[in-house]
C-alpha positions in Angstrom: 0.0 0.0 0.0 1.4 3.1 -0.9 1.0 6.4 1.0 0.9 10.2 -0.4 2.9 13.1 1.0 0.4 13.9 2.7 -0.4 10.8 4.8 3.3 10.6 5.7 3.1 14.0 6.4 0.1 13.3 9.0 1.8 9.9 10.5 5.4 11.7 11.0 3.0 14.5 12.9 1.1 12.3 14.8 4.0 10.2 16.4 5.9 13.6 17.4 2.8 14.5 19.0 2.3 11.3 21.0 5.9 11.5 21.5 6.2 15.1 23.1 2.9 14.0 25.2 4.8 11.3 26.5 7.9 13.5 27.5 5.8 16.3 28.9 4.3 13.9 31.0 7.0 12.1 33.0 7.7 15.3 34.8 4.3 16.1 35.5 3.7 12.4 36.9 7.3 12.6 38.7 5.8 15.9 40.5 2.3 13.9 41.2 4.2 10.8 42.8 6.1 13.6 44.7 3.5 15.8 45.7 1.5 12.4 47.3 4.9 11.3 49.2 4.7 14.9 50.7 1.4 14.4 52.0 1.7 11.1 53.1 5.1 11.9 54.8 3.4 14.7 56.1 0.4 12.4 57.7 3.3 10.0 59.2 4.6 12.7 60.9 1.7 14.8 62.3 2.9 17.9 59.9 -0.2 20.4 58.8 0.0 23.9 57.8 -2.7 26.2 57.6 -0.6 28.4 55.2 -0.6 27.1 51.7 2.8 29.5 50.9 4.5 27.7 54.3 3.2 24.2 53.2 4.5 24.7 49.5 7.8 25.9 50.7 8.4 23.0 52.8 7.3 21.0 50.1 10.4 22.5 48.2 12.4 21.5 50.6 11.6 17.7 51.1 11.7 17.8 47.6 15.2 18.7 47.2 15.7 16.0 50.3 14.2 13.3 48.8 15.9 13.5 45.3 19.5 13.9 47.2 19.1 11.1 49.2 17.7 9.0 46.3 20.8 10.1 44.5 23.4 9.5 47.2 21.4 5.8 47.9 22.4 5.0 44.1 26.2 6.5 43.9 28.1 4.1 41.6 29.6 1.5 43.6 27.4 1.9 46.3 28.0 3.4 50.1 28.4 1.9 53.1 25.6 2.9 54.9 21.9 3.5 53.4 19.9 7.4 54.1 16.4 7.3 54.4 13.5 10.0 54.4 12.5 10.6 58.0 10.9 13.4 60.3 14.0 15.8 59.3 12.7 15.7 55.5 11.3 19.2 55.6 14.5 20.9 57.1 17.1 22.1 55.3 20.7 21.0 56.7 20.6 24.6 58.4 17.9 24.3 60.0 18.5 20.8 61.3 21.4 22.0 62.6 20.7 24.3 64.7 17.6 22.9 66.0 18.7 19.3 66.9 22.3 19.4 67.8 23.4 21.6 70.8 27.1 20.8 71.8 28.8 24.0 72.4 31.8 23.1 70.8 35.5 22.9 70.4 36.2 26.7 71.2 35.1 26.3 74.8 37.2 23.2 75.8 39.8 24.8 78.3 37.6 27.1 79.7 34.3 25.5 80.4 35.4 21.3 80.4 37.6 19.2 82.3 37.8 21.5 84.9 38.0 19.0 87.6 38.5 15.7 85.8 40.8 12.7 87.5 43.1 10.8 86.0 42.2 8.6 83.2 42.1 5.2 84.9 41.9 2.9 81.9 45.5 4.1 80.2 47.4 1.0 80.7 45.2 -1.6 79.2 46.7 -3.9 76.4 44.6 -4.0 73.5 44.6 -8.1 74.0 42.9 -7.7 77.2 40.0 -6.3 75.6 36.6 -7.7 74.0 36.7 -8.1 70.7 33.2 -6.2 70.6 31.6 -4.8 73.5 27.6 -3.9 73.8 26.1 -2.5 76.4 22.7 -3.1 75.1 23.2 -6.8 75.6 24.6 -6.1 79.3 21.7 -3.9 80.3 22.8 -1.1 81.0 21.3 0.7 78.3 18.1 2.7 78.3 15.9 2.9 75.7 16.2 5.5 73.1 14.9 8.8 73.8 14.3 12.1 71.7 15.3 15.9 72.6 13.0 17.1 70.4 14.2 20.7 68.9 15.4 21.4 72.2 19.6 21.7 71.9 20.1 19.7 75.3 22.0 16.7 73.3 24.7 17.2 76.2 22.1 16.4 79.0 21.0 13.2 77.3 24.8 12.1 76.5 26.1 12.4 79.8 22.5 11.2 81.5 23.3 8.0 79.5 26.8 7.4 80.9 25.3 7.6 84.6 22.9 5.0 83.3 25.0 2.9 82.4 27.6 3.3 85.1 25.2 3.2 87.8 24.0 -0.3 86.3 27.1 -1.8 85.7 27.6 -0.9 89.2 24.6 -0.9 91.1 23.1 -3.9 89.1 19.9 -1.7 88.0 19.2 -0.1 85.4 17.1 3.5 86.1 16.4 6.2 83.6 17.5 9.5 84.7 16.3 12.7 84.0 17.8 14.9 81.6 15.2 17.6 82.6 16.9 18.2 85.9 19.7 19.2 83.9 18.2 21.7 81.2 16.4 23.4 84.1 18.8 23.0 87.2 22.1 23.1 85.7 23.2 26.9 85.3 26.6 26.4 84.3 25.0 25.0 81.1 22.4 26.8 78.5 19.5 24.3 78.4 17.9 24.3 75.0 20.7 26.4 73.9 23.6 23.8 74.9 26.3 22.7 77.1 28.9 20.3 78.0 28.9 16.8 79.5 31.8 17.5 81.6 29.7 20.8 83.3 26.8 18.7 83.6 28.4 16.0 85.5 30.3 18.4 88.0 26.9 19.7 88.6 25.4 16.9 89.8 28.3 16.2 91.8 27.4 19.2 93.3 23.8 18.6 93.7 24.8 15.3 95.3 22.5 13.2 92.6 20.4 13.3 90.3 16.3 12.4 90.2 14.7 9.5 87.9 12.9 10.5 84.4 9.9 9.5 86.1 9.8 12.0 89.2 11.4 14.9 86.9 9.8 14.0 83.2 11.6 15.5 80.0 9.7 18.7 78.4 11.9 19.4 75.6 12.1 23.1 76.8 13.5 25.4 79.3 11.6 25.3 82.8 12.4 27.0 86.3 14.2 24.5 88.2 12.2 22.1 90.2 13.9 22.1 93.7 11.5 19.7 95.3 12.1 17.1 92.7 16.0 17.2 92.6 15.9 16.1 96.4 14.8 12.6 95.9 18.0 11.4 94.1 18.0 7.9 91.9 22.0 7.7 91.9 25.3 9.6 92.2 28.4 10.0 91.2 32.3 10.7 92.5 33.2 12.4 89.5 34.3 12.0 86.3 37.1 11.5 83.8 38.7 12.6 80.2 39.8 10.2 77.8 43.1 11.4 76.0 42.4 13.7 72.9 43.0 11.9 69.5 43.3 9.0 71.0 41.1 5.8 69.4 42.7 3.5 71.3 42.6 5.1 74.6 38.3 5.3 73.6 38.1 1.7 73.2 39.7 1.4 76.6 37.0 3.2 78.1 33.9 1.9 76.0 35.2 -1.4 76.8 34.3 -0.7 80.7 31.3 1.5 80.6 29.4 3.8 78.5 31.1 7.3 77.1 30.1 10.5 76.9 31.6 11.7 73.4 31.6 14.8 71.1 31.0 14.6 67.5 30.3 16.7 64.4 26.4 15.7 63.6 24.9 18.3 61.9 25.2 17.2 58.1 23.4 16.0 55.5 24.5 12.5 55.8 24.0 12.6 59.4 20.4 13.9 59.0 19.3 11.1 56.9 21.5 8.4 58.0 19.5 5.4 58.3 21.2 1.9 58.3 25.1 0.3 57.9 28.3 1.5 58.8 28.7 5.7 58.8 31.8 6.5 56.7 29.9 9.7 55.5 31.3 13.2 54.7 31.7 15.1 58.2 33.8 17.6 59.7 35.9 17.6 63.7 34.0 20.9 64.1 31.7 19.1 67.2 28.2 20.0 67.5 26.6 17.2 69.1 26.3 15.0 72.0 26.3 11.0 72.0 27.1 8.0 73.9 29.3 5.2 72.7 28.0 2.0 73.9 30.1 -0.3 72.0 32.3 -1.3 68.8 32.8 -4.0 66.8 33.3 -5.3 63.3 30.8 -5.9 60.0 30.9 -9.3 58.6 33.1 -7.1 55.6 35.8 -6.2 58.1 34.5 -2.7 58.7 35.2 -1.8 62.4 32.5 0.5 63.7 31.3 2.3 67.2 28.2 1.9 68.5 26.4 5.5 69.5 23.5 5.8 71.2 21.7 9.3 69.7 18.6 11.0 71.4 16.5 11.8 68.2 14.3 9.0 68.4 13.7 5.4 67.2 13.0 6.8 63.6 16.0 8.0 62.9 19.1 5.5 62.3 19.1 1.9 63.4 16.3 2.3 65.9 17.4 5.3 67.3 21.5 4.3 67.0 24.8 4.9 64.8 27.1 3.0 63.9 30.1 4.7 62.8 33.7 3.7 61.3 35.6 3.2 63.5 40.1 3.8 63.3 39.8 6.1 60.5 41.8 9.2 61.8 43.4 10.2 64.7 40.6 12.7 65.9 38.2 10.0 64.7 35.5 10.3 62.5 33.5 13.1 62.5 36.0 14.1 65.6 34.3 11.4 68.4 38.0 10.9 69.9 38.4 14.4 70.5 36.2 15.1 73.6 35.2 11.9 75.4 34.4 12.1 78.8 33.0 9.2 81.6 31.5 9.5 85.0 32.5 7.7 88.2 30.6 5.7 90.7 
């Protein structure tokens, strides 16, 4: 069958036409499947706005989230470590920041840390007389996760978790502590606005103890200091100590014995998102955020990791926890040799 000019004509025309339908209309269904993740992200996570210019900006910004962590999940040659899309998907790395770290820092060290350490007690152990992987999970003397919420007291929830553990390890009971007493009742420190682990634990030296989570509950803000509560005291401590600077090796001594208060740079993209596998992300030493290592140990690869206990909530990370290379630098990834500190019972 032969066709005419014109037929040809019409055939050519009519399969650009289906053709630039098609093209116009992945983008347009790419911003529908988008739009619907929003919402039901935004459903998951108890988000609603009443101002359509506030909701479509956020929307902009989980947008540019999602397709960054899509992108980094599919690198060539694949990462270590898997992000995710969780309850920081509307933030932008700024923002996260400075609403969910609260660490004041490596500027402050000599004049508001270590002020009245002791000796570092664990210096002298051989590396052969330690665990090849240590968990305090498995021992007990772990809490459960817990959450700050946009309050920037991650230094009351790392040192609270040292005590924890300490006090179980040597108490034999595990009690969760209150890291309220500490935003409201510690005034060497800032409260939502930060602190140290160190100041924290030489206040409740001072106060003689510290109250249970139960009798002093955590409000994720600022709060006038509840005398009556801080007098029934859960637990206390002698004091604390620093683990040398830099020092990996002198970490593992401590983690190997009890729970550590530790520093760390968490306020990046990767960190935001992080959601399962061994951390080798990008990060800095310039610390912003309080942890706990409760443990190392090695992937079934050979990857030797820490195990960090954070306090934004089981939806973020492995249940609520980090694992993180570990004998990568001498400051440590993402700086966690650099400021380690451990209370005494």
């Amino acid at each position: 069958m032969a066709f005419t000019h014109i037929q040809i004509f019409l055939i050519v025309s009519l399969i650009s036409s289906i053709c630039f339908s098609n093209t116009l209309s992945r983008p347009l269904d790419n911003e529908l499947i988008m739009r619907k993740r929003y919402n039901e992200w935004m459903a998951q996570h108890g988000r609603a706005y009443t101002d359509m210019k506030v909701k479509d900006n956020r929307y902009v910004v989980f947008k540019s989230n999602v397709e960054r962590i899509e992108r980094l999940n599919n690198v060539p040659g694949g990462r270590t470590f898997k992000l995710a899309v969780n309850q920081f998907a509307d933030l932008t790395n700024d923002e996260f920041r400075s609403m969910y770290t609260g660490y004041k820092g490596n500027s402050m060290f000599s004049s508001r840390s270590g002020i009245t350490a002791t000796p570092f007690r664990y210096q002298n152990i051989s590396a052969g007389a330690l665990p090849i992987s240590v968990d305090w999970r498995k021992k007990g003397a772990v809490t459960p996760i817990k959450d700050q919420g946009s309050c920037g007291c991650c230094w009351a929830f790392s040192a609270v978790a040292a005590i924890e553990g300490a006090t179980q390890i040597k108490k034999g009971k595990l009690i969760s502590l209150s890291e309220q007493q500490l935003v409201d009742c510690d005034t060497k420190n800032f409260g939502c606005g930060g602190g140290w682990m160190d100041t924290a634990f030489e206040y409740i030296m001072g106060n003689g103890g510290i109250t249970t989570e139960s009798n002093y509950p955590y409000k994720g803000e600022d709060a006038t200091c509840n005398s009556m509560k801080t007098n029934l005291k859960a637990t206390s401590i002698t004091g604390y100590e620093d683990v040398p600077v830099n020092n990996e090796k002198a970490l593992m001594n401590a983690v190997a014995h009890q729970p550590v208060s530790i520093a760390i740079e968490g306020g990046g993209f990767d960190f935001q998102f992080y959601s399962s596998g061994v951390f080798t992300g990008e990060c800095t030493t310039d610390l912003d955020h309080a942890v706990t290592a409760i443990g190392y140990g090695e992937s079934n690869n050979g990857l030797k990791y820490w195990i960090i206990k954070n306090s934004w909530g089981t939806s973020w990370g492995e249940n609520g926890y980090i694992r993180i290379q570990k004998d990568v630098t001498e400051k440590g990834l993402c700086g966690l040799a650099m400021k380690a500190s451990y209370p005494t019972i």
